[in-house]
C-alpha distance (Angstrom), angle and dihedral (degrees) to the residues before:
residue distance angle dihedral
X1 . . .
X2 3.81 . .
X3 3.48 124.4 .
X4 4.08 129.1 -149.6
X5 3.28 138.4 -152.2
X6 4.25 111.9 -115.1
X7 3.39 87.8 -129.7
X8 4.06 100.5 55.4
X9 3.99 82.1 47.9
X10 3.78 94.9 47.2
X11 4.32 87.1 45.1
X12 4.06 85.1 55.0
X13 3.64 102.0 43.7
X14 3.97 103.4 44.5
X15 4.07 142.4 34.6
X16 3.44 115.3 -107.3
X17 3.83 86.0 -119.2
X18 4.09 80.5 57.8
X19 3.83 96.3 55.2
X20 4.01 96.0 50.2
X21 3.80 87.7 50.7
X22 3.68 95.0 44.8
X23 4.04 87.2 40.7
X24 3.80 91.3 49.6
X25 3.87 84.6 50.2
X26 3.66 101.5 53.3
X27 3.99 86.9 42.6
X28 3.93 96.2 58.3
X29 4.02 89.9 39.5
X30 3.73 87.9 59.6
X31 3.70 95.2 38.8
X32 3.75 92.9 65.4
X33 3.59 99.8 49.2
X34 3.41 106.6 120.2
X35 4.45 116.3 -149.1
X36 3.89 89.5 -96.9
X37 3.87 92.1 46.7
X38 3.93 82.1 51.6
X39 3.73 99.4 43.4
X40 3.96 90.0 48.5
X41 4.04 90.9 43.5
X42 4.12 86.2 55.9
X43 4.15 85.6 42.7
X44 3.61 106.1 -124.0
X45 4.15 121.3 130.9
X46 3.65 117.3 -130.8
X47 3.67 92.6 -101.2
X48 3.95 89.6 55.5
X49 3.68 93.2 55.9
X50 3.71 95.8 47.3
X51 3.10 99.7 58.0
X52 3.91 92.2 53.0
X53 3.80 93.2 40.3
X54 4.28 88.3 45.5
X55 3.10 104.6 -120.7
X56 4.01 142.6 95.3
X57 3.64 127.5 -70.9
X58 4.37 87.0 -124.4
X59 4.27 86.0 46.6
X60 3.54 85.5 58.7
X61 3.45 106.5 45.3
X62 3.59 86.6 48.3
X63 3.66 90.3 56.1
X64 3.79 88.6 49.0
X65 3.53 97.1 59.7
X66 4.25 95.0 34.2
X67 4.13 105.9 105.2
X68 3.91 101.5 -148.0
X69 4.03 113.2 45.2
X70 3.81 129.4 177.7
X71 3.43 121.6 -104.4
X72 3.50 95.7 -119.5
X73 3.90 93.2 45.2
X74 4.02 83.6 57.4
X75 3.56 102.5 49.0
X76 4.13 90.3 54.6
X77 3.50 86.6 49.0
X78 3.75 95.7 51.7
X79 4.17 96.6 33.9
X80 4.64 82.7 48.1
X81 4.23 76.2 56.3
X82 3.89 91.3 58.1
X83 3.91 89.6 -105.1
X84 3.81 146.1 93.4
X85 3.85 135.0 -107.5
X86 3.89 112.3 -119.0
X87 4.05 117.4 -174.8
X88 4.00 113.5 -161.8
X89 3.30 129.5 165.9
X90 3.97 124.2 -146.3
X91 3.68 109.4 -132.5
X92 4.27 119.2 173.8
X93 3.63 91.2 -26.7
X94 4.14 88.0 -43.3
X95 3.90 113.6 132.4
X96 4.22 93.5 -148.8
X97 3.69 107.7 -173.6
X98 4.23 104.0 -141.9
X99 4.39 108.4 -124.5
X100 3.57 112.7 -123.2
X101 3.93 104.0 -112.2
């Protein structure tokens, strides 16, 4: 059996046109995921998560439904999901991901 690379098979099957569209797509889904749509896309109740992240089940769905987090608030949220916090900043068209620091 021979393996591809996604990208070869993403190349053959759509226009380049096609793949910024569908790229700008997938980039504004995931930019309007909120935390809860995130913890519930990852499949953990709110009561799972605080206990990894330390902290209440009511502290967390407060800081679920808060609209201006610290950075270091977010990145234990994301790393109790099983991922890690990446800052970038979009400057004329450039994705610029922001060093830690």
């Amino acid at each position: 059996m021979t393996t591809k690379k996604w990208s070869d098979i993403r190349a053959k099957k759509f226009s380049p046109d096609e793949l910024r569209r569908i790229d700008r797509e997938v980039e504004n889904e995931l930019l309007e995921m909120d935390l809860r749509a995130l913890r519930e896309a990852v499949g953990l109740t709110q009561e799972e998560l605080a206990q990894k992240v330390e902290i209440t089940q009511s502290q967390l769905s407060k800081l679920e439904r808060r609209v201006d987090h610290r950075i270091s608030t977010l990145r234990r949220y994301v790393e109790a999901l099983g991922g890690t916090l990446e800052i970038a900043a979009i400057v004329d068209g450039k994705r610029i991901k922001l060093a830690e620091g």
